[in-house]
C-alpha positions as CSV (number, residue, x, y, z in Angstrom):
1,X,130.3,86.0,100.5
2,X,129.5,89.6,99.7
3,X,129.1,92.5,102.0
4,X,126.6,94.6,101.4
5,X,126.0,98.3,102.2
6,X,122.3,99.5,101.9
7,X,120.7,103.2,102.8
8,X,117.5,103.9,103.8
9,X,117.0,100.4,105.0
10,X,114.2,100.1,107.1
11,X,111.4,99.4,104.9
12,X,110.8,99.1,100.8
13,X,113.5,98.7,98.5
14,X,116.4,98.7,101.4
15,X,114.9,96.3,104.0
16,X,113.3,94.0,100.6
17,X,117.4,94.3,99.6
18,X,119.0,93.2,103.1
19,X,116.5,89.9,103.5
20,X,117.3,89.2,100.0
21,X,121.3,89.2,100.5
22,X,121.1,87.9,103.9
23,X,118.8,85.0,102.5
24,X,121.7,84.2,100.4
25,X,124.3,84.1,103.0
26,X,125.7,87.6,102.3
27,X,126.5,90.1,105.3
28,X,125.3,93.6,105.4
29,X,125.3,97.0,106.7
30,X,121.7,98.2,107.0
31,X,121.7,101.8,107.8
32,X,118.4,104.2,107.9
33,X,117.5,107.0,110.4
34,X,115.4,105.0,112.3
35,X,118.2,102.0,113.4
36,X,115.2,100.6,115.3
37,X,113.1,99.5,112.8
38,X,115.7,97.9,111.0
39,X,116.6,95.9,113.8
40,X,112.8,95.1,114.4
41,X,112.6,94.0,110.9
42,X,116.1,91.2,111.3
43,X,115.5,90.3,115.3
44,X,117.4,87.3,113.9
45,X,120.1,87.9,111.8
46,X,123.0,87.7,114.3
47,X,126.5,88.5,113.5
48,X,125.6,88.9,109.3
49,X,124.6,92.2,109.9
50,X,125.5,95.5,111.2
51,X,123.0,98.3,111.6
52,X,123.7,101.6,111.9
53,X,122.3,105.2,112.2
54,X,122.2,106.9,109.2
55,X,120.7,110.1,108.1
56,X,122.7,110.3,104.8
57,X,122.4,114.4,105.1
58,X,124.8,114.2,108.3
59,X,128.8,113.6,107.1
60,X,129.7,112.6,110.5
61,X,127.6,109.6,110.5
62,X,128.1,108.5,106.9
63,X,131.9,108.4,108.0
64,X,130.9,106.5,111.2
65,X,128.5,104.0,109.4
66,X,131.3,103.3,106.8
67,X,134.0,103.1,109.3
68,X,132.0,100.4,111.4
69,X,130.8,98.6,108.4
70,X,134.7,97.8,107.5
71,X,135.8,97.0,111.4
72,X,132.8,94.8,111.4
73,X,133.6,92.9,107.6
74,X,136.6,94.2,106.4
75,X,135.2,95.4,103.3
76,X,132.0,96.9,101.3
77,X,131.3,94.9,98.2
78,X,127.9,96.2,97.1
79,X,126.8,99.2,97.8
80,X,123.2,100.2,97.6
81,X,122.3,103.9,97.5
82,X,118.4,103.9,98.1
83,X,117.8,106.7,101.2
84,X,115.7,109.4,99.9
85,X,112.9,111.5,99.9
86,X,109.8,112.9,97.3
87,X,108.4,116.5,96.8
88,X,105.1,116.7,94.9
89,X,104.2,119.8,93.8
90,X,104.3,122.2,90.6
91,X,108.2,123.4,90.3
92,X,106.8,127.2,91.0
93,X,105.2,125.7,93.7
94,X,108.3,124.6,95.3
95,X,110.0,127.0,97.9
96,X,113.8,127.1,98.1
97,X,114.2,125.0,101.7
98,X,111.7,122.4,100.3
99,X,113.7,122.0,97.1
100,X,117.3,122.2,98.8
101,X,116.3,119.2,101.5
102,X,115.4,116.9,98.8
103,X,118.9,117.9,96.8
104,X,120.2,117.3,100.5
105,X,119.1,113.8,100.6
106,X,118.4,112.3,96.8
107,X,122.2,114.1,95.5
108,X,124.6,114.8,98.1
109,X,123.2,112.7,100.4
110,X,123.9,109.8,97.9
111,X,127.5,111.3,96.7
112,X,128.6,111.7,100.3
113,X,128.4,108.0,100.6
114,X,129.6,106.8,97.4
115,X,132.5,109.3,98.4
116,X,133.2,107.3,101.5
117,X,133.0,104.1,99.7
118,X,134.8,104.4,96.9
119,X,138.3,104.5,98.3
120,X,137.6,100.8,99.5
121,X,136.2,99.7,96.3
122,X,139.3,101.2,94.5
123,X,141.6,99.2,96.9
124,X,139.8,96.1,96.9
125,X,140.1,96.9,93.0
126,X,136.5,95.5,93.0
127,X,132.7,96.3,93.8
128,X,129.1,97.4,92.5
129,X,126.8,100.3,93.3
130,X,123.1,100.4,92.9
131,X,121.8,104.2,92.3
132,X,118.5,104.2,93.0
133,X,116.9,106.4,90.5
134,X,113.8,107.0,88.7
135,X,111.3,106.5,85.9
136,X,111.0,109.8,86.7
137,X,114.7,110.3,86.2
138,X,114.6,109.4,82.7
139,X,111.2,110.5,81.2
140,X,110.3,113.8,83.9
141,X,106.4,114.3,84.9
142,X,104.2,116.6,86.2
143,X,104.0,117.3,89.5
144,X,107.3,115.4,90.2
145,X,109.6,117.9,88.3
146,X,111.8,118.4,91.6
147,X,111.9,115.1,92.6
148,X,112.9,114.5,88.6
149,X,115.7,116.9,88.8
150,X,117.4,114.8,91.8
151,X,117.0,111.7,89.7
152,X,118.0,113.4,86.6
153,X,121.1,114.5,88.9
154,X,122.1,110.8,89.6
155,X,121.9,109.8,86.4
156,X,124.4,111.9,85.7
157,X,126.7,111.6,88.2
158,X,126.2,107.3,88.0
159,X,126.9,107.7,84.4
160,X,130.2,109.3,84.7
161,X,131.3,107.0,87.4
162,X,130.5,104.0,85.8
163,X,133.4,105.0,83.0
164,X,135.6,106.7,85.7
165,X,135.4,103.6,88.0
166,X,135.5,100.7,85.2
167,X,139.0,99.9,84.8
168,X,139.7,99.6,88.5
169,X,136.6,97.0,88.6
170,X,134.4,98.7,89.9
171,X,131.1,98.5,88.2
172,X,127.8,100.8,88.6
173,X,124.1,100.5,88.1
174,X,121.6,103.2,87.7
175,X,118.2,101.4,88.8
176,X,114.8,102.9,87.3
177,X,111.9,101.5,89.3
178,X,108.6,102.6,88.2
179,X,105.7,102.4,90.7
180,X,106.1,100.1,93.8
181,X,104.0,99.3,96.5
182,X,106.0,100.8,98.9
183,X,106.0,103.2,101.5
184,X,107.4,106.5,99.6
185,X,103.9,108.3,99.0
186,X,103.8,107.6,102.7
187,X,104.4,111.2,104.4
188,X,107.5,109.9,106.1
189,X,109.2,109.8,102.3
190,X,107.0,111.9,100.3
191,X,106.7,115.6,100.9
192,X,104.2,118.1,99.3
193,X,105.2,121.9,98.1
194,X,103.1,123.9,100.9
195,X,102.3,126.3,98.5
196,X,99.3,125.3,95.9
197,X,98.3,127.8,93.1
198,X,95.8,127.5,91.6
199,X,96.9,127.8,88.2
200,X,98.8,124.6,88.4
201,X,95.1,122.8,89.4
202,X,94.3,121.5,86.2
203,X,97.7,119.8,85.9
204,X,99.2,119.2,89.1
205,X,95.9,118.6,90.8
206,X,94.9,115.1,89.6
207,X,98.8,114.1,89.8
208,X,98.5,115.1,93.5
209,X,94.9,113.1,94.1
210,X,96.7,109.8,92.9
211,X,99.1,110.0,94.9
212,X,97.2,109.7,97.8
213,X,94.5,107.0,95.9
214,X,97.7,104.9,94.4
215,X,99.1,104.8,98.0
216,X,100.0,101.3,98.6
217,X,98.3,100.2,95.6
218,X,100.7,100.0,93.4
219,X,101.4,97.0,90.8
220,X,105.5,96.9,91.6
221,X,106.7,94.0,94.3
222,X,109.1,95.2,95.8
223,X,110.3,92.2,96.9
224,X,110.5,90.9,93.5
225,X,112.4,94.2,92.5
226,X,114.6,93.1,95.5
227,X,115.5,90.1,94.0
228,X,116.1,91.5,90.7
229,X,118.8,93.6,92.0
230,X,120.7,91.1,93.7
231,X,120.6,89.0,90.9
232,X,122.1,91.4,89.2
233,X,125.3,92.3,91.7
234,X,125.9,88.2,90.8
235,X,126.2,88.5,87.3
236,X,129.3,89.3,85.5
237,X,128.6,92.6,84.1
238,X,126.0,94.9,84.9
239,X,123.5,97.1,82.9
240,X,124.0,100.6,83.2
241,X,120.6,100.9,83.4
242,X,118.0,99.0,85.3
243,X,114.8,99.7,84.4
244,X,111.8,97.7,86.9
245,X,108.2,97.4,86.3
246,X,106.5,97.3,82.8
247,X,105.3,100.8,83.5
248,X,108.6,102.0,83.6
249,X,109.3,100.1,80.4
250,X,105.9,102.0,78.7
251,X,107.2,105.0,79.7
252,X,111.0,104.6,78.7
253,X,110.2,103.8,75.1
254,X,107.7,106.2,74.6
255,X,110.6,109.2,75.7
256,X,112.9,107.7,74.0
257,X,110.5,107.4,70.8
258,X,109.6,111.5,71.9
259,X,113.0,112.3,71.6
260,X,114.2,110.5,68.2
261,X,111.2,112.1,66.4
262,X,111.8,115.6,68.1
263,X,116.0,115.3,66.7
264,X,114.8,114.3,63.5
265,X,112.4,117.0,63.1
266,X,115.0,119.8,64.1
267,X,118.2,117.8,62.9
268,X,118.9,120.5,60.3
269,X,119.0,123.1,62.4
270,X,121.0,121.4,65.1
271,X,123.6,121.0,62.7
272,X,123.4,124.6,60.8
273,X,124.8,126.1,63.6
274,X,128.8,125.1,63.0
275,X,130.8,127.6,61.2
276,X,130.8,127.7,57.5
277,X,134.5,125.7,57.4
278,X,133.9,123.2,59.5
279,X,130.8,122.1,57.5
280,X,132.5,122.4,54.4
């Protein structure tokens, strides 16, 4: 039996997540800012799991979350990183409160709980972390180039602590879901720039109307994604990448196709800029 420690757990990928594990006889530690609706969503889960206020911007109650996760269980065996929040909106468009909140919640929200995780991993000498990232954190788009940077940020940091954490068994997954009907173009998770030039109207515009038309329309189960993920904390080694939906797919082959023809058109001079003895 696994315990399981999931953010933002009150509705798409983090409630879909708990009533996956908890269908499986795991325990779990559902936190979101809204405790409430979490425990709405399990009126019957009993003692197999713990929820807990979390707004994963505040340190005092990561540290209180954690703590009563491990007086409850004992120990944190998956952990799920999936609070966090959208900005739509050109990047000039962007002012500098709207772009630090969503660093707040998508990058150091997410570090300040792996941070106060990790030391029970590394004594249990054993766990897995889910980093709920992007498609958007591997091939950028417009309108979305903030919200990109934060994913672009966790793939990053996931990437490096996968190889940091690896000989002391813990493993780590960067997940890439593409679109899912959830609720994040809902405006409790998605937040739009308050400025809007009008220069940016032939680009950003359209990106902004379908957000609004693609609201809850999505192809993506969540659910299914759900499953996917859990299925994957079972197995015996983990992808470093996850990517879900056959969007994200499309869109992850045709950037990594941009970006092999883009090296091989400027590979000569990416390497004529070594000095003269080293390329001899």
């Amino acid at each position: 039996m696994s315990v399981w420690f999931v953010t933002g757990a009150s509705k798409g990928f983090g409630a879909q997540i708990i009533r996956e594990a908890l269908a499986r006889g795991e325990q779990a530690v559902a936190t979101a800012r809204n405790p409430q609706a979490v425990h709405d969503a399990f009126p019957d889960a009993g003692d197999a799991l713990l929820v807990a206020p979390l707004d994963v911007a505040d340190q005092a109650q990561v540290r209180a979350a954690v703590d009563a996760g491990m007086e409850q269980f004992g120990r944190i065996d998956v952990l799920v990183n999936n609070a966090g929040r959208g900005l739509l909106g050109a990047v000039e468009e962007a002012d500098d409160a709207e772009v630090r909140a969503i660093f707040e919640t998508n990058v150091f929200g997410l570090l300040a709980v792996t941070l106060a995780v990790l030391p029970i991993m590394r004594r249990q000498r054993s766990g897995r972390i889910f980093n709920l990232s992007s498609v958007g954190g591997i091939a950028g788009g417009v309108g979305w180039g903030i919200y990109g940077g934060t994913k672009y940020a966790v793939e990053g940091i996931s990437e490096a602590l996968r190889r940091e954490l690896a000989p002391l068994g813990v493993q780590v997954t960067i997940v890439e879901p593409g679109v899912f009907r959830t609720d994040f173009l809902d405006g409790s998770s998605l937040h739009a720039a308050k400025a809007v030039l009008s220069d940016y109207a032939p680009t950003v515009g359209p990106v902004r109307n379908r957000a609004t038309s693609a609201n809850h329309q999505q192809p993506g189960d969540p659910a299914k994604a759900a499953k996917v993920i859990v299925d994957v904390a079972e197995a015996a080694e983990q992808p470093v990448r996850l990517q879900l939906g056959a969007d994200c797919v499309a869109r992850v082959e045709e950037r990594l196709a941009a970006i092999h023809a883009e090296l091989d058109a400027w590979r000569d001079v990416a390497v004529s800029t070594a000095f003269d003895d080293a390329r001899a």
